[in-house]
C-alpha positions as CSV (number, residue, x, y, z in Angstrom):
1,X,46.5,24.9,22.4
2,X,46.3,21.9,24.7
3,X,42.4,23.0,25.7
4,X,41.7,22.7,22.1
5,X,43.7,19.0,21.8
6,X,41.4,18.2,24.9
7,X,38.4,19.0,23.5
8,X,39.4,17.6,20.7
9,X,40.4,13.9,22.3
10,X,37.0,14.1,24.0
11,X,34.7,15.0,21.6
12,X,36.2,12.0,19.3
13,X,35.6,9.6,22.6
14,X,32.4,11.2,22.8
15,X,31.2,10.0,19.3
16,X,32.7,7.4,18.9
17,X,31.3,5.6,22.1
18,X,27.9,6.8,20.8
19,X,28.4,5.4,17.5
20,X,29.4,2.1,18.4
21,X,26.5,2.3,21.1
22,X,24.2,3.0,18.1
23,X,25.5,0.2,15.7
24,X,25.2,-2.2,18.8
25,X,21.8,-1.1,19.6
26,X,21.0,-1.1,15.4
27,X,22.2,-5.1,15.2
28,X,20.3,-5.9,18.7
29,X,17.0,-4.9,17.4
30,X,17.5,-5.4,13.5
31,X,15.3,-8.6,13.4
32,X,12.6,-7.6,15.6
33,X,12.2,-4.3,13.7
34,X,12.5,-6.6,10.7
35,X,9.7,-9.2,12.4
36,X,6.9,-6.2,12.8
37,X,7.4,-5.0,9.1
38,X,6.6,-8.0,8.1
39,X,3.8,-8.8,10.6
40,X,2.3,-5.0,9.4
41,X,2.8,-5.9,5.5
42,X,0.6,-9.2,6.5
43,X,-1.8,-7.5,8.7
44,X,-2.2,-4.7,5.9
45,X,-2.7,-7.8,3.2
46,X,-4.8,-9.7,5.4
47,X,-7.1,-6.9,5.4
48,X,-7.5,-6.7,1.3
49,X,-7.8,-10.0,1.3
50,X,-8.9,-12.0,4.2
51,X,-9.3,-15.2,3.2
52,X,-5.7,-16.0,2.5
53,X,-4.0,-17.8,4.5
54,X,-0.3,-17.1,3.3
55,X,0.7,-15.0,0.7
56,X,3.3,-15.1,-2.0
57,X,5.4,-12.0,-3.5
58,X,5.0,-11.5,-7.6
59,X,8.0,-9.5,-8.9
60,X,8.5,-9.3,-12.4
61,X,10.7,-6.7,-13.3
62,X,8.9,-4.0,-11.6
63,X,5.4,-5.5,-11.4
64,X,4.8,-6.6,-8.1
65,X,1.5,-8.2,-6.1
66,X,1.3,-10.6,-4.4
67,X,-0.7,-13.5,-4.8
68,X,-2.8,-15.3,-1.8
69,X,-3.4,-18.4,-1.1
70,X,-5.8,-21.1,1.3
71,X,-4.0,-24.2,1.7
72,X,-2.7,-24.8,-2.1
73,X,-5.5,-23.0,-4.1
74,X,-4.5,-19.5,-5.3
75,X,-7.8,-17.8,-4.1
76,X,-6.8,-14.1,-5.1
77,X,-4.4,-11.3,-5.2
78,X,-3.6,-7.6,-3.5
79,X,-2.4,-4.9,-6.4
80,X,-0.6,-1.8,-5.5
81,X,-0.9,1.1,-7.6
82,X,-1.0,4.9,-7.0
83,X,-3.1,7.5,-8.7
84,X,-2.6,11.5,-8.3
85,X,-4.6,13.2,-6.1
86,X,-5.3,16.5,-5.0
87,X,-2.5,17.0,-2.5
88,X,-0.2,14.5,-4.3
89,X,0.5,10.6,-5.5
90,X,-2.0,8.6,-3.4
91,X,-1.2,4.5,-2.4
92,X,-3.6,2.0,-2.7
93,X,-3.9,-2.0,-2.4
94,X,-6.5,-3.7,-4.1
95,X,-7.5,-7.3,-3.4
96,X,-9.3,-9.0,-5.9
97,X,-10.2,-12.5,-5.6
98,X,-9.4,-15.0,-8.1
99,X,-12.4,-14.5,-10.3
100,X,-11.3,-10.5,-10.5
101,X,-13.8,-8.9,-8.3
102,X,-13.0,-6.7,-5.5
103,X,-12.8,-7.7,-2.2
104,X,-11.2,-4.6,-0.5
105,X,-9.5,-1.3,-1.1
106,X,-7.3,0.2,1.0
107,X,-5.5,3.2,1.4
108,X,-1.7,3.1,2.1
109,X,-1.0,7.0,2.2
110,X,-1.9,9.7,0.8
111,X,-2.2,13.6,1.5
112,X,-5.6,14.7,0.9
113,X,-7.2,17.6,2.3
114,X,-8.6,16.6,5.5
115,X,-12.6,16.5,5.6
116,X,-12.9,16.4,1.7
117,X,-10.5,14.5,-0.2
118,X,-9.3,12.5,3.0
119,X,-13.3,10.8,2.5
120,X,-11.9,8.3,-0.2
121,X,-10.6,6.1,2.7
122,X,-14.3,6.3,4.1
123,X,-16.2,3.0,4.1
124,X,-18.9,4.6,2.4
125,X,-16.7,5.5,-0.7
126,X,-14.7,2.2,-0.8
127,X,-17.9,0.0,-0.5
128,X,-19.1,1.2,-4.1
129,X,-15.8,-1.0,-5.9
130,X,-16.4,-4.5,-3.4
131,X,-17.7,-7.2,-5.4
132,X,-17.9,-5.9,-8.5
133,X,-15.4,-6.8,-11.3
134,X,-15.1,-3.4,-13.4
135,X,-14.3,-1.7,-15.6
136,X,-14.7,1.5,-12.9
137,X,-15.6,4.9,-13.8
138,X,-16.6,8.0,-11.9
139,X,-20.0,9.2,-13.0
140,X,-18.5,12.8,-13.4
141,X,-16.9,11.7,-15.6
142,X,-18.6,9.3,-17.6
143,X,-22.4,9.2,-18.1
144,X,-22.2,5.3,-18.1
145,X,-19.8,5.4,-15.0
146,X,-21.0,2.9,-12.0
147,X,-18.6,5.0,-9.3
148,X,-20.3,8.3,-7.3
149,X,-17.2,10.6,-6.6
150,X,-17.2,12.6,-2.8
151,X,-18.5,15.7,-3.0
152,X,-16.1,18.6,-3.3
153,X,-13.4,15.5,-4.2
154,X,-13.4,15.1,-7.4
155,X,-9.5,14.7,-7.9
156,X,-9.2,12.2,-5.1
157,X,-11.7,9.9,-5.7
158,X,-11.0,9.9,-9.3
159,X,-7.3,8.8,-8.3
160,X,-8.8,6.3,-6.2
161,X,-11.0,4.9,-8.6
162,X,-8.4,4.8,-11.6
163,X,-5.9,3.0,-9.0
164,X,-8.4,0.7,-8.7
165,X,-9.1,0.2,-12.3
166,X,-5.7,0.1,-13.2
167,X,-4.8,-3.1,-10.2
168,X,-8.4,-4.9,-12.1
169,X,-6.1,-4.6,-15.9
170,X,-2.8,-5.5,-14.1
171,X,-4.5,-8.8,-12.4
172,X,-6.3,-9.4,-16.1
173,X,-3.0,-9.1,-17.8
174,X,-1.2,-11.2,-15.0
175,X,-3.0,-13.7,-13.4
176,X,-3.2,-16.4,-15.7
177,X,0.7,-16.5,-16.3
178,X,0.9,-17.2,-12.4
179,X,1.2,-20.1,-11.2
C-alpha cells in the first residue's frame, strides 16, 4: 500500500511541476506568438492588396474585411469568403481596390485533390479575376461566363470563382457605408 501512496505522491509532483512549467513557458512566449500572428495576417493582407500601407478590421455582426489604407485615403479592401470545393469548404481573400476591381486572390486553405483541383491557387487560374470588376462566371457554366475553369476541376474552380464573386457583392453592399 505504501508503493502505491509513492507512486502516487510522485506522479502528482511529476505533473504538476510540468504543468506549472507549461503555464510559465505559455505566459513567456504569449506575445511573441501573438506578434507573428499578426505579422502573418499582414503579410497574407499585404499580399491581396499591396498598396496599403496599414489596414483597418470591418466587423459588423459577422461581416468582417478589412479595409486598407495609404496615408488617410481608403484605397481598397481584402474580403474573406469560402466556397465548397471538391474535397471540402475552401478559404479565400480577395482584395479589391477601391473602385471594385480585383487586385489579388488568394487561397487561405483548402483540400483539393493535389494536381487537379489544388491548380486554382495556380497563377495561371487566379490571373483570369485581376483587374476586372465582375460579375464572374465559369464558362461551363454560363455561355456568357468570362472565367475558364481547370481542366478536370470543375468543382474547385467554380468554388473559387463564386468566392470571388460573392467578396465583389459584399464590397458593393459595404463599401460606401465605410468610412
Amino acid at each position: 500500500m505504501r508503493e502505491i501512496i509513492d507512486f502516487a505522491l510522485r506522479l502528482l509532483i511529476t505533473c504538476a511541476l510540468s504543468a506549472g512549467s507549461l503555464s510559465w513557458v505559455y505566459e513567456l512566449t504569449a506575445d511573441r506568438i501573438r506578434e507573428n500572428q499578426e505579422k502573418q495576417k499582414i503579410g497574407m493582407l499585404k499580399k491581396a492588396l499591396p498598396a496599403a500601407e496599414r489596414f483597418e478590421t470591418i466587423d459588423r455582426g459577422g461581416l468582417k474585411y478589412e479595409a486598407g489604407y495609404r496615408g488617410d485615403e481608403r484605397i481598397g479592401g481584402v474580403f474573406y469568403a469560402e466556397g465548397k470545393g471538391y474535397g471540402g469548404v475552401m478559404q479565400v481573400m480577395v482584395g479589391l481596390d477601391s473602385q471594385g476591381k480585383v487586385v489579388e486572390v488568394v487561397l487561405l486553405s483548402h483540400k483539393e485533390t493535389p494536381g487537379l483541383g489544388t491548380k486554382v491557387a495556380d497563377q495561371e487560374f487566379r490571373h483570369q479575376f485581376l483587374g476586372k470588376g465582375g460579375p464572374f462566371l465559369l464558362r461551363k457554366d454560363n455561355p456568357s461566363g468570362n472565367i475558364d475553369g481547370v481542366a478536370s476541376a470543375t468543382i474547385s474552380s467554380r468554388a473559387v470563382t463564386k468566392a470571388v464573386d460573392d467578396s465583389l457583392q459584399i464590397f458593393k453592399g459595404e463599401w460606401g457605408k465605410h468610412g
